[in-house]
N, C-alpha and C positions, 0 to 999 in steps of 0.2 A: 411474531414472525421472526426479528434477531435472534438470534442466541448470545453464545457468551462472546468478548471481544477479541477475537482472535489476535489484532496486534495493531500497533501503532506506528505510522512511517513516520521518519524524519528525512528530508531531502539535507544532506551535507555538502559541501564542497572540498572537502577533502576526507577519503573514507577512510584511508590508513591513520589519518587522525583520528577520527571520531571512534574506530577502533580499538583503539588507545585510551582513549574516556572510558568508554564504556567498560574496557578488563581491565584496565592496570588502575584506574582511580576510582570506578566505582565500581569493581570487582564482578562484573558479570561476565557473565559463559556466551562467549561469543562465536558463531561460526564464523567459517571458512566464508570468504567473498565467492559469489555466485552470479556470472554474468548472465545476463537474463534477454537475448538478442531481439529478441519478438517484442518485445514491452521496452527496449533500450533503457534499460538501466542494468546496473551492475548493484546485488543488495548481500546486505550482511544481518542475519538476526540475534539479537539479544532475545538468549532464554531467562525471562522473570519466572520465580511459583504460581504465578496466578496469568499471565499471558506473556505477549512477545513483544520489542520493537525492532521495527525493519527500519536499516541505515539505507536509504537509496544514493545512489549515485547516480551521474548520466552516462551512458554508454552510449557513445558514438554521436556525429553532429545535430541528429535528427530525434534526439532523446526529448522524451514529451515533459521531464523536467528540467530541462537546460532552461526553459523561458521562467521558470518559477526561480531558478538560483540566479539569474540576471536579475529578476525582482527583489530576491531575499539572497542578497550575495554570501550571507553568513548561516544560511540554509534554514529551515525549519519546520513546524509541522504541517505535513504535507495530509494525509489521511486516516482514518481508524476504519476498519476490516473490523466487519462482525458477521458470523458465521450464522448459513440458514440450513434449516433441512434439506429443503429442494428451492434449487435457485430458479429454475424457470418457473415454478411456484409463483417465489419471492418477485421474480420480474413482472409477471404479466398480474398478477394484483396490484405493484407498484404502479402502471402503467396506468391501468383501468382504473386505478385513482389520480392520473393526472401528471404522475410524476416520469420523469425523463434520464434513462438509462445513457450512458456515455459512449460515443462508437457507434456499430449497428447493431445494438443491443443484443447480441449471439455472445452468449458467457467463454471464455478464451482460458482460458489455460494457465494457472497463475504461480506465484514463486515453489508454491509445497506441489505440485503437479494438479492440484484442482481447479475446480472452473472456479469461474471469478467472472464479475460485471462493475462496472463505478458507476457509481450515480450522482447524475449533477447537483453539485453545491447548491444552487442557490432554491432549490426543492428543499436543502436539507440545512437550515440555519445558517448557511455559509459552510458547511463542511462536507467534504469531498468524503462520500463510504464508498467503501468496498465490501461487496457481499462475496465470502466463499462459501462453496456448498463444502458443509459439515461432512 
């Protein structure tokens, strides 16, 4: 059902920092910062040859990783996005196997403009995915 990984977040606490890591000390091609208002965060991606990481930020009080960088004040791995063909596919077989989509499970609109859904961690070893439709 996954495909290939489409990319890896990191939650930061300071993104013009961790911008700076990632292009000037370990030489990656980094975009432009992208506030993202619907999902409150603000994210930056690192392009690798073989996938991505997304630098998340919180944007604005009510950002759904401000409580994760109160937890991990020095930020860090927050999720890995792995891309499906057809995401309501991918949902309603996850489902019908027991497992529980994040939200009200209606796929939303994600950083690259495609739908996206998260599915709860604790279905999934402890780790937070995100499905984008390929």
């Amino acid at each position: 059902m996954i495909g290939r990984l489409n990319h890896v977040a990191i939650v930061v606490a300071d993104i013009a920092a961790a911008v700076q890591v990632y292009r000037e000390l370990l030489g990656g091609q980094v975009s432009a910062p992208v506030d993202l208002p619907e999902h409150g965060v603000t994210t930056v991606f690192v392009t690798l040859e073989n996938t991505k990481i997304e630098l998340l930020h919180p944007l604005g009080e009510n950002s759904p990783i401000r409580r994760f960088l109160e937890r991990n004040p020095g930020g860090g791995l927050h999720h890995v996005c792995y891309e499906v063909a057809d995401i309501a596919a991918a949902r309603d077989k996850l489902v019908g196997a027991g497992a529980r989509v994040l939200g009200d499970g209606e796929p939303r609109r994600g950083a690259h403009g495609k739908q996206v859904l998260f599915l709860q961690p604790k279905d999934f070893c402890g780790t937070l995915i995100e499905l984008e439709q390929a």
